[in-house]
N, C-alpha and C positions, 0 to 999 in steps of 0.2 A: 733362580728360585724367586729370586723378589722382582722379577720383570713378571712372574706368572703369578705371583699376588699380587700385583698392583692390575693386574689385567684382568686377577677376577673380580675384587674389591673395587675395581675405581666405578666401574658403570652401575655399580651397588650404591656406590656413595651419592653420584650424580643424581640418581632418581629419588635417593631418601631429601637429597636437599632441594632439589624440585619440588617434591610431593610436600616439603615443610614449606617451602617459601609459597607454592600455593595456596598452603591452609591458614598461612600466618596472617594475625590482624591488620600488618600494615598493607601487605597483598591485596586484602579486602578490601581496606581504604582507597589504595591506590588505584584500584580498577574497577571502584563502583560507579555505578550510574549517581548523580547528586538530583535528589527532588525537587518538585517546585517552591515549596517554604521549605522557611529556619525552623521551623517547627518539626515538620515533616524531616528534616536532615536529624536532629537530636534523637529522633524517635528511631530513624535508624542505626545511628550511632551506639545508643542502648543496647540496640537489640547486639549489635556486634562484641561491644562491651562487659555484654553479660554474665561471660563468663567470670571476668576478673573480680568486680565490684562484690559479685556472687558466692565467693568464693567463701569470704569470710562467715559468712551464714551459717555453714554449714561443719567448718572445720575452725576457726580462729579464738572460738568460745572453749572452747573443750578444757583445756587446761585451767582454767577460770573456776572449774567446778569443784577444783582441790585446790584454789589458791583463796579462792574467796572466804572457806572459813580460817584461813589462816590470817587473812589479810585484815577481817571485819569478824571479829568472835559472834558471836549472837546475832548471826544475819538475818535478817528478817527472811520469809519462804516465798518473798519476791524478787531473790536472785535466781533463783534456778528458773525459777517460773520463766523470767525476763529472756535467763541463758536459752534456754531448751526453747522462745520463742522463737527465736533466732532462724533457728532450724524449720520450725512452720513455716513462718515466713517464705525461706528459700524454696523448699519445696511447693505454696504455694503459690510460690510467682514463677517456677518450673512449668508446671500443671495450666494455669492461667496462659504463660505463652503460646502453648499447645491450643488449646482447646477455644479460647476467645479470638476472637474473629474482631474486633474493634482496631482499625487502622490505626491510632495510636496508643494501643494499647502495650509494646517495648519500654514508652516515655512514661506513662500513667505506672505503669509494675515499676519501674527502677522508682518513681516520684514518692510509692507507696513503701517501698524498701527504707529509701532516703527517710521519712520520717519515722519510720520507725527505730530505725538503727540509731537517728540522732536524740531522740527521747526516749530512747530506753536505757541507752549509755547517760544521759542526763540524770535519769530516775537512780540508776546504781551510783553514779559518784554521789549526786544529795542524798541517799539511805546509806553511804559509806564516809555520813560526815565528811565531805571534802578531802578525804584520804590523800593523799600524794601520790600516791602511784595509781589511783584509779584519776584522779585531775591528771595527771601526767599520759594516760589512756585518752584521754575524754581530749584535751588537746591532739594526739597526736590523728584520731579520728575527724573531728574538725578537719584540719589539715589537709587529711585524705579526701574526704567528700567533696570539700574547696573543688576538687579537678574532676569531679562527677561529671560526666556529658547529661548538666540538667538547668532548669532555667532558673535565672537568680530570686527571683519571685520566691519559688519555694526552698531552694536551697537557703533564704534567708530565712523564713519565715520559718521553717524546720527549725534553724540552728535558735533561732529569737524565743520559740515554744522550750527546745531542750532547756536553755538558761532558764527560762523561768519557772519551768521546774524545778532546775538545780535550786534557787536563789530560794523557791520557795519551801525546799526541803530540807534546806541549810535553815531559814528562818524556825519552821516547824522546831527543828532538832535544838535550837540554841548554838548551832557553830560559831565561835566566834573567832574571826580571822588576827587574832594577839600576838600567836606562834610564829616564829621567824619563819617553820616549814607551811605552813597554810599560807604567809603572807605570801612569801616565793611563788609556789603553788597557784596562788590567785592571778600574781603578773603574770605568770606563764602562760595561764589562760585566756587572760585580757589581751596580752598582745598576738598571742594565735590565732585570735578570733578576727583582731585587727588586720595582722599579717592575710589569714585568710582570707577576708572581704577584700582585700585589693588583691591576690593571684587570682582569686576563681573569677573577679570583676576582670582580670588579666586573660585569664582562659576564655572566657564567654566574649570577648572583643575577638580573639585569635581564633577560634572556632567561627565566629562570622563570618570573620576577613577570609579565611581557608575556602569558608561555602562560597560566599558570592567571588572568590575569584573561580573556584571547581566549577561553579554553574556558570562563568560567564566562558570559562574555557570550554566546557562543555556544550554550549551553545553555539562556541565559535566550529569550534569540530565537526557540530550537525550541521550547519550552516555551509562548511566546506564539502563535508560528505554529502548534502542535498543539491550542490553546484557542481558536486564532482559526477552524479547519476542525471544531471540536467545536459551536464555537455557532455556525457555517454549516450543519453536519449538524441542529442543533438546531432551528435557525430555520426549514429548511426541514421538519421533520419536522413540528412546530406549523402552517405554513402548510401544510401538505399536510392534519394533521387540524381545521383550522380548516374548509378547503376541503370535506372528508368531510363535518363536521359541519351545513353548510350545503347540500350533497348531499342527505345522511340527512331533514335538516326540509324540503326541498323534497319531497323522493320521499315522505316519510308525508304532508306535507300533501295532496297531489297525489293518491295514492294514500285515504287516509279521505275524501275530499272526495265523493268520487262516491257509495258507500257512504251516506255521513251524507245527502247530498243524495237519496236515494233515499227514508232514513228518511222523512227529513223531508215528501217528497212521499206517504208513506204515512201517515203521522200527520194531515198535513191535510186526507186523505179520507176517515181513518174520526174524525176533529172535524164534519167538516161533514157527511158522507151516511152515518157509521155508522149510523143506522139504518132507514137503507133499504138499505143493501146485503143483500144475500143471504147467508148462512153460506158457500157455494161462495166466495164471490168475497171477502168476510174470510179463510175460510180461508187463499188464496191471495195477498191480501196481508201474511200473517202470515208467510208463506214467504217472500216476498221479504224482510222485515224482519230472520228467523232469516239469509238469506244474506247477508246485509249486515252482520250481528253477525257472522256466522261470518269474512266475509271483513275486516273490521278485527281482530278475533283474531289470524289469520292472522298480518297485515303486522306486529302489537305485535307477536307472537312471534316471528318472525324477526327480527326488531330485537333483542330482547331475549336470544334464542340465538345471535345475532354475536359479542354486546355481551360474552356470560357466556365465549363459548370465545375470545376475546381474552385473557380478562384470568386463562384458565387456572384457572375457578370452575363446572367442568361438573360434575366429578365423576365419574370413568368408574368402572365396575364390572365388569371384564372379568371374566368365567368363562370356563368349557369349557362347551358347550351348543350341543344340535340344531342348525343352520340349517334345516332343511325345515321343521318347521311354523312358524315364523316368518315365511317368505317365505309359504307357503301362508295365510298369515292376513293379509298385507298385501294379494295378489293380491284374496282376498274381499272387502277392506276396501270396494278400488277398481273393484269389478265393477260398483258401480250407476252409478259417474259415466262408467265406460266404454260400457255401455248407452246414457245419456244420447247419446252419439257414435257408438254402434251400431259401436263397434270390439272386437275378437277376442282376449280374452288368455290367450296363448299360455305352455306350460311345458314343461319335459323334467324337473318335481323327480318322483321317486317315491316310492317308501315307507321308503325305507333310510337309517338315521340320517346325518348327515354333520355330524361335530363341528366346531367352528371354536371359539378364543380372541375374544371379543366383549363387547359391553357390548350388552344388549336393549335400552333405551330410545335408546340412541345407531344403532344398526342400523336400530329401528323407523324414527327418522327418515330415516335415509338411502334406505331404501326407499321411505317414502313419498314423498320429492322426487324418487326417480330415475319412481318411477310415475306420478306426475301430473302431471311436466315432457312426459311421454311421452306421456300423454293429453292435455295442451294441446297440444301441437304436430305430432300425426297426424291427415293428413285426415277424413273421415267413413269410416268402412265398411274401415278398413284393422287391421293387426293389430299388436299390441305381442307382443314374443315375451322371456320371460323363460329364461334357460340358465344352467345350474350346473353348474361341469366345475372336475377337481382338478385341480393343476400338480404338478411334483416340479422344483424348480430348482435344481442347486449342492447338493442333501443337505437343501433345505427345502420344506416340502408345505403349498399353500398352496391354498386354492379361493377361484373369481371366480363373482362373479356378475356377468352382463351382459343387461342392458335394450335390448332395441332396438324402435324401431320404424321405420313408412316416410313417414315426413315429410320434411322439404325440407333437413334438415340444419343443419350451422353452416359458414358461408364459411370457406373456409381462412385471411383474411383477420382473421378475429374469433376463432380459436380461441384465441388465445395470453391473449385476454382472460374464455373460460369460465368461470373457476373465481373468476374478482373477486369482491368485493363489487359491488352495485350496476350489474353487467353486464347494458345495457342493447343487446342485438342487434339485427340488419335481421330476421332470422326469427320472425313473428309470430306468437301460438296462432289453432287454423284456427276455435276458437268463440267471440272476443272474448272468453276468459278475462282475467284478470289475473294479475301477474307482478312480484314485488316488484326481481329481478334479484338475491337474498341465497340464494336456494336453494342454487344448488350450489357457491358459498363455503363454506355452511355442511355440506354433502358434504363436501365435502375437509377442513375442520377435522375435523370427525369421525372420520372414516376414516384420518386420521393420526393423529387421537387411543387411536386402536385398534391400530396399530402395522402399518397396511394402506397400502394406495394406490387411486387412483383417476384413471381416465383418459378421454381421450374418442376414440375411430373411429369416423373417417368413412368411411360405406361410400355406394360413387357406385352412385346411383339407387337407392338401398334405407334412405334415411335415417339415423338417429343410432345410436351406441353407445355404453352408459356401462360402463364394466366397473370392477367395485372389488373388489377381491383382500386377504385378509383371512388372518392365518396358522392353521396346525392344531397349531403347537407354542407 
């Protein structure tokens, strides 16, 4: 029986002393964030404090309202007044936290409580003649404020107005301190006030030292926590080109491998049957050997043209200069391997200069990848169409050039990955060409290297479009 009340009560207990230890002030302190001022820190302090300091406001006077005419016969109708203010007060620094929106406005309500509390309890001991039991109040209050979370400026300058109230409403009255019990009375007060000014001077050092050690530890923490997200950025930046790196040697081994294997089966026929073969057919396998050179060239240099506009070692050389015969001398470049495919290439350039800001060796390449990306992947017997048309956008005059042709496109799916490195797609060239997947990476470096853009549309049932826009100022 008491194994099955502790099993029902214990997980009852756990959660009420969790649910207390999170609501509790020290919880609060201990796992707050600390501001950037000492200022800013009390104001928060306040605001968490509230409660306690608060308290008295509203409840601690009440018994006061049957002792005071016992205490002071013929009270003047500024005790109650004073008492029952007590309660405004609280209530309106309840209301005031709510509703004022002033950043230290926690510091300024408790700053305004503090003087009121300490001069009104001033005003009753001097209209209660120096009483003893209201001095023996009036001390033990001192006392308490002394550890107020508030600044000594006014916590003094509070206590220095209540005295001179008192002093001056004991002068008004004729109090004259003769009585062993007044005299007493008075030390008590004298040295409370004393005692006071060095703990709350005591407090407000210890309250410092607390903040700036919480803020300097709190700095140290974001400081680790922002080296700790630096070499998580880091780490994964290294594994992500570790990952590339192993990409990169897989794709070129993968890629020379067919190449060299080619070679090498041309080498071993003209070892063993060169000479019986025929000059035709040497000829012929010499050609294949130059494509096989040509196409490891190829893939080196695109590796090698990634590798150079990464690392910001291209070297651009933009002038002012023609576009037309430029483009007109890449189209001829590409006319025989289009032939090879018995496709159509298409133009609207004419004879009329049209300036563009550019780098020619950076351009040339850009064209010839947007060319031959356009000839690998258009069926047989279909047409590439090359168009050159100026823009005027916003006051700036820019011309595009756009490549299309009518091949099968790129998935909507795969475009967002076009312009990657190593962008390996489902749309394959229609003559078992090869495709290193760095080409039009190395477009878009370019062409931003040139102070352009480049983009790609899809147009449904009429295949691809590349268009790269380049400025004339």
């Amino acid at each position: 029986m008491r194994l099955h009340f502790r099993a029902y009560f214990s997980p009852l207990f756990h959660r009420l002393r969790a649910a207390y230890r999170a609501r509790s002030i020290f919880a609060v302190l201990g796992n707050r964030v600390y501001p950037p001022t000492f200022l800013e820190e009390l104001n928060e302090q306040c605001r968490i404090f509230f409660p306690l300091y608060a308290a008295p406001f509203f409840v601690a006077w009440l018994p006061y309202l049957s002792l005071d005419p016992l205490l002071v016969p013929n009270q003047p109708t500024l005790f109650p007044i004073l008492r029952i203010g007590l309660t405004v007060v609280g209530i309106a620094a309840v209301i005031a936290r709510r509703v004022w929106t002033h950043p230290a406005k926690h510091r300024l309500i408790s700053i305004g409580m503090l003087y009121y509390l300490i001069i009104a309890t001033g005003v009753l001991t001097g209209l209660s003649k120096a009483h003893p039991s209201y001095i023996g109040g009036y001390c033990f209050l001192i006392t308490v404020l002394g550890a107020m979370p508030a600044q000594l400026f006014h916590l003094y300058l509070s206590l220095a107005a209540s005295l001179l109230v008192f002093t001056g409403l004991c002068f008004v009255q004729n109090v004259h301190f003769d009585t062993p019990t007044l005299q007493y009375s008075l030390q008590d007060l004298i040295s409370t006030i004393g005692v006071t000014i060095l703990l709350s001077y005591g407090w407000s050092v210890l309250r410092r030292n607390t903040y700036e050690k919480g803020r300097a530890l709190q700095e140290s923490n974001q400081r680790i926590h922002e080296q700790h997200h630096e070499l998580e950025a880091q780490n994964h930046e290294l594994f992500a080109l570790n990952t590339e790196k192993d990409e990169l040697l897989g794709i070129v081994a993968h890629d020379l491998k067919n190449p060299l294997a080619g070679m090498k089966g041309v080498v071993e026929i003209l070892r063993n049957d060169g000479k019986t073969l025929s000059p035709e057919f040497q000829q012929t396998l010499l050609a294949q050997v130059n494509n096989s050179v040509e196409r490891m060239f190829g893939i080196v240099n695109n590796v090698l043209d990634m590798y150079r506009l990464e690392a910001d070692a291209f070297g651009y050389v933009i002038t002012k200069q023609d576009i037309v015969p430029l483009l007109k001398h890449s189209l001829q470049f590409h006319q025989e391997a289009a032939k090879a495919k018995r496709l159509h290439l298409q133009h609207n350039l004419g004879d009329d200069a049209i300036l563009v800001y550019a780098d020619t060796q950076a351009l040339t390449q850009v064209l010839d990848n947007l060319l031959s990306n356009a000839i690998k992947f258009s069926p047989l017997g279909t047409s590439i169409t090359m168009q050159l048309t100026m823009q005027l956008q916003n006051g700036h005059e820019t011309v595009r050039i756009a490549v299309q042709d009518e091949g099968a496109g790129i998935p909507e799916a795969e475009q967002e990955r076009l312009f990657t490195k190593f962008a390996r797609l489902s749309t394959q060239p229609t003559g078992g060409e090869h495709s290193t997947g760095l080409g039009l990476s190395i477009v878009k470096k370019l062409v931003h290297g040139m102070n352009g853009r480049v983009w790609y549309e899809s147009i449904d049932g009429a295949g691809a479009r590349f268009v790269v826009e380049l400025p004339r100022k």
